[in-house]
C-alpha positions as CSV (number, residue, x, y, z in Angstrom):
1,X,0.0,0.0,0.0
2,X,2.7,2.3,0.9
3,X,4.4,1.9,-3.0
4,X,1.0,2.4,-4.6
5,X,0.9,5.7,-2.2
6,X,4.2,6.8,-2.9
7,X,3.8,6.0,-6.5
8,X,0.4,8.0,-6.8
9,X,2.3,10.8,-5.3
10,X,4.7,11.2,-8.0
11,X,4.4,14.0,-10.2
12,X,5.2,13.9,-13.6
13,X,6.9,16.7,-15.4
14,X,5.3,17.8,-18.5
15,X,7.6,17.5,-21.3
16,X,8.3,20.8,-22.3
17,X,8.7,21.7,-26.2
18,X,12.6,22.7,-27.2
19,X,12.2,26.4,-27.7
20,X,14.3,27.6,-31.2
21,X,15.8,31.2,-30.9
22,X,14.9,33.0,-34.0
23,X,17.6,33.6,-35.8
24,X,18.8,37.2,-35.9
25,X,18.0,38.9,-39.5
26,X,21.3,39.4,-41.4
27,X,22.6,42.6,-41.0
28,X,22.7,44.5,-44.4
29,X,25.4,47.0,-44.1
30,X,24.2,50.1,-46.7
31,X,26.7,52.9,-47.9
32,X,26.7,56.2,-46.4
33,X,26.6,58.6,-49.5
34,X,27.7,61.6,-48.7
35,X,27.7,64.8,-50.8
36,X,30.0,67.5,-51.1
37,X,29.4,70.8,-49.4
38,X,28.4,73.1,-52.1
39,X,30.6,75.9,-53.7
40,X,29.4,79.1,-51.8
41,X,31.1,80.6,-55.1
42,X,28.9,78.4,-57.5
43,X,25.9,80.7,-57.9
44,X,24.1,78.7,-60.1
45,X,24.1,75.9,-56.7
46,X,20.2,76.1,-55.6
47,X,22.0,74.6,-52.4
48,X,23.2,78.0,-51.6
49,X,20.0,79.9,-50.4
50,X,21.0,78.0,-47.5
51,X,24.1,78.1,-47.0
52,X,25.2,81.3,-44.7
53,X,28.7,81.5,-46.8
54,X,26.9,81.9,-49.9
55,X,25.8,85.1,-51.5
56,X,22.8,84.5,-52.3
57,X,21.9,83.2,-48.9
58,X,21.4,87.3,-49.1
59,X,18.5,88.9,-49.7
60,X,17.3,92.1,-48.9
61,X,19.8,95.1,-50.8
62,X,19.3,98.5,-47.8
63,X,19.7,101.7,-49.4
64,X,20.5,105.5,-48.2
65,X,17.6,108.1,-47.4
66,X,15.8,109.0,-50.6
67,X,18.3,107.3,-52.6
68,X,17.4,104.4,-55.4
69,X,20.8,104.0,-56.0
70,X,22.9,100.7,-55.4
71,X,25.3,100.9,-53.0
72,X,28.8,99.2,-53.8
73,X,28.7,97.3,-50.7
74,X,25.7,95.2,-52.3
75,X,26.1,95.0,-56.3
76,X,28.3,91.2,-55.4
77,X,25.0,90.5,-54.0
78,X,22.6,91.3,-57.0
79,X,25.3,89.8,-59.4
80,X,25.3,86.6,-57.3
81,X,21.4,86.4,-58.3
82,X,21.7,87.7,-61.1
83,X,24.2,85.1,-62.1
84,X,21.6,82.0,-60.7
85,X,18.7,83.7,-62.6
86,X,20.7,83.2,-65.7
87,X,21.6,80.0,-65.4
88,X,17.9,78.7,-64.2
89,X,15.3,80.4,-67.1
90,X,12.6,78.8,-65.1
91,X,13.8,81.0,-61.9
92,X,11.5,84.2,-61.1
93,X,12.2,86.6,-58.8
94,X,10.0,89.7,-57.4
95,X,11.6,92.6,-56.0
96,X,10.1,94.3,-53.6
97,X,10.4,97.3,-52.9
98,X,10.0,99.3,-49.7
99,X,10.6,102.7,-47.9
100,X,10.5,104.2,-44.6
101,X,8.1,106.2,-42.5
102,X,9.4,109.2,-43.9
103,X,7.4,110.9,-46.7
104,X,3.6,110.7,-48.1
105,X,2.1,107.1,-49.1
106,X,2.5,108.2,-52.9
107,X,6.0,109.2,-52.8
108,X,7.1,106.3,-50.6
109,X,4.9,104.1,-53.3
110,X,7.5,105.6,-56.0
111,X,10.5,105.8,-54.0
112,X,9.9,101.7,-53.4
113,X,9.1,101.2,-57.4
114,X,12.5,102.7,-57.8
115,X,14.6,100.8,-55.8
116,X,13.0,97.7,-56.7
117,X,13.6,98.7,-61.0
118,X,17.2,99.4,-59.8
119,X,18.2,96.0,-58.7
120,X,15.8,95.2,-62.0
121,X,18.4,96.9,-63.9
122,X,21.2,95.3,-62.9
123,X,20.0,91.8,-62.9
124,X,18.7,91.8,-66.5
125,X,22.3,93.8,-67.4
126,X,24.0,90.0,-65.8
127,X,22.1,88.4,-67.9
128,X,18.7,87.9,-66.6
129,X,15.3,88.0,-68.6
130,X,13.1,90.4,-68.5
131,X,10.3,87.7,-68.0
132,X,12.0,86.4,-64.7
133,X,11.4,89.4,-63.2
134,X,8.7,91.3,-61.5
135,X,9.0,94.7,-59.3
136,X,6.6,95.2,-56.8
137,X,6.4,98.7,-54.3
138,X,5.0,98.4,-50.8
139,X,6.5,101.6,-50.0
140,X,6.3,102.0,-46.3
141,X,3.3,99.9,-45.6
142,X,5.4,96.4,-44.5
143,X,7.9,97.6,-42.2
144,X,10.0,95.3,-40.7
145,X,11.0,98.4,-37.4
146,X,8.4,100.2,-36.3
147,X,10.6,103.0,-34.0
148,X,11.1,106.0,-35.6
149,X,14.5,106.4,-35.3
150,X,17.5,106.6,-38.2
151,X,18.4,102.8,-36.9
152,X,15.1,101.7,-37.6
153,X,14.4,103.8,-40.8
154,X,17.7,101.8,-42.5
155,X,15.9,98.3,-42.1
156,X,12.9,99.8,-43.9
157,X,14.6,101.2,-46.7
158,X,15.0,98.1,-48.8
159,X,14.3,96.0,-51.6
160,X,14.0,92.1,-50.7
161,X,14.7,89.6,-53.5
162,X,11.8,87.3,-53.1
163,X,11.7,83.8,-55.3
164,X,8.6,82.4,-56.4
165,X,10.2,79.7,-58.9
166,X,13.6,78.1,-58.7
């Protein structure tokens, strides 16, 4: 009786399944393609609206009070664009123009129209089309300072070279 107990007693270990690791996928080890930094000095780069080294990472041309004039300081500028709107033909750029505070809406109106025909003029004289091209005035209604001050009055009197096709 007592081996029938001791027998009954006994536990029997389910018989457990072997468990298979799946087998790691096979690591696929891709290229890294890397590109140079663009030429700051290649105009004709799109790349270079962003980069800060670039000239025509530049935009906006200032000029003096009541003056449509280009100063020296910004003609590498224009020719920069100028130089990518030559090489794109479907590239178009407005220019707009803008004043300061200074002077009644109408004149201001002019005064902006002026500026923006100016960096007109020397863009299509490097080469771009006429067709690329389209001046707008704002005159002094989008200023980007609002103090009346010569500081602030400097910011406003600009033209900002705005793409709407690269």
């Amino acid at each position: 009786v007592i081996a029938v107990a001791i027998s009954a007693c006994k536990t029997t270990e389910p018989e457990t399944e072997a468990v298979t690791e799946p087998e790691p996928a096979p690591v696929v080890e891709q290229e890294a393609t890397t590109t140079a930094a663009p030429d700051p000095r290649d105009y004709s780069d799109a790349r270079n609206f962003d980069n800060s080294e670039s000239l025509l990472s530049k935009r906006v041309i200032y000029f003096d009070f009541d003056k449509s004039e280009v100063k020296a300081e910004y003609r590498p500028i224009v020719a920069a664009h100028a130089a990518y709107v030559s090489a794109h033909r479907s590239a178009r750029v407005t220019l707009e123009g803008h004043a300061d505070e200074r002077g009644t809406r109408e004149y201001n109106l002019g005064l902006g129209e002026r500026r923006g025909n100016a960096i007109s003029g020397l863009l299509s004289a490097a080469g771009a089309m006429g067709g690329q091209l389209d001046t707008v005035s704002y005159g002094e209604e989008r200023p980007v300072c609002r103090v009346s001050d010569e500081n602030c009055w400097s910011k406003n009197r600009r033209v900002e070279i705005v793409y709407t096709a690269r």
